[in-house]
C-alpha positions in Angstrom: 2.4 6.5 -23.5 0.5 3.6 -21.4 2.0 4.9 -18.0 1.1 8.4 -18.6 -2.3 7.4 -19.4 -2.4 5.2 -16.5 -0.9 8.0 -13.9 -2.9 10.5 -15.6 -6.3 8.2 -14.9 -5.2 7.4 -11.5 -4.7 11.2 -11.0 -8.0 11.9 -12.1 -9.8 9.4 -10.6 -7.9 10.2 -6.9 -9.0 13.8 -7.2 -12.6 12.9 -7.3 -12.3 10.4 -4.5 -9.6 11.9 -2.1 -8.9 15.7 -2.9 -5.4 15.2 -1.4 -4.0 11.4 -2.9 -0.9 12.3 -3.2 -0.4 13.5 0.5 -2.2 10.5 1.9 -0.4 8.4 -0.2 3.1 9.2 0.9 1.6 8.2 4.7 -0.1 5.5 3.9 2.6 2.7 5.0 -0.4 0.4 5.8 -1.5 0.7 2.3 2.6 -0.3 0.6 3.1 -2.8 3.5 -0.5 -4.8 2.4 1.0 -4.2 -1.5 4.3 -6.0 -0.4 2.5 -8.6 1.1 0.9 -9.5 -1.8 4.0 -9.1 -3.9 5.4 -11.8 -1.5 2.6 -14.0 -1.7 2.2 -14.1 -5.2 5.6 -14.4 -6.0 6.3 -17.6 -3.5 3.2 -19.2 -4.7 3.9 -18.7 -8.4 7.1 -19.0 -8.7 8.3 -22.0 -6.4 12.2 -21.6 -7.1 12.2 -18.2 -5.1 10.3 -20.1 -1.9 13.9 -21.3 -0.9 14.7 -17.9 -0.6 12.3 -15.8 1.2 10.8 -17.5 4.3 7.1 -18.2 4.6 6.2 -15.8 7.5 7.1 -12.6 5.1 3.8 -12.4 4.2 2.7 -12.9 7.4 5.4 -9.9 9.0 4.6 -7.6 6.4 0.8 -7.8 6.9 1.6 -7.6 10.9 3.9 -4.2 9.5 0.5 -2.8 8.0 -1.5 -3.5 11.3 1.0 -1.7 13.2 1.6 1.2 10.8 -2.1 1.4 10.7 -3.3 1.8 14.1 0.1 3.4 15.7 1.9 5.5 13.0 -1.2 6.5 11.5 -3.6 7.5 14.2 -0.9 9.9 15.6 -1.6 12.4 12.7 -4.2 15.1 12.9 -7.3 14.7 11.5 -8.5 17.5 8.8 -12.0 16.3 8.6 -15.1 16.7 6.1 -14.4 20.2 4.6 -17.0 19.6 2.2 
């Protein structure tokens, strides 16, 4: 029940912002790369046990990944612009 309410939120609140979420969403490597990154700082400053495990530069690397995807892999697709 909470998930549907939360996608069914997030669905209505992306269709007043972007008309087109979903699309955008499933190019948006920047945007997962930047979540990862948090997911990796979070979880190595929080949880200390799992900082033998994953190197301090992922955050680092992944947030370098978003850069990249960003300015490269994004810019290469056409723009629709304002059809408002």
């Amino acid at each position: 029940m909470l998930r549907m309410l939360i996608t069914s939120t997030r669905d209505a609140v992306a269709r007043v912002l972007i008309p087109d979420a979903a699309a955008v969403y499933k190019k948006a490597w920047s945007l997962r790369l930047i979540e990862l990154a948090a997911v990796a700082d979070i979880i190595l400053n929080v949880v200390p046990v799992i900082g033998d495990y994953l190197p301090w530069w992922l955050t680092l690397a992944l947030l370098g990944g978003a850069y990249v995807a960003r300015l490269l892999i994004q810019n290469k697709e056409p723009t629709n612009g304002d059809k408002a």
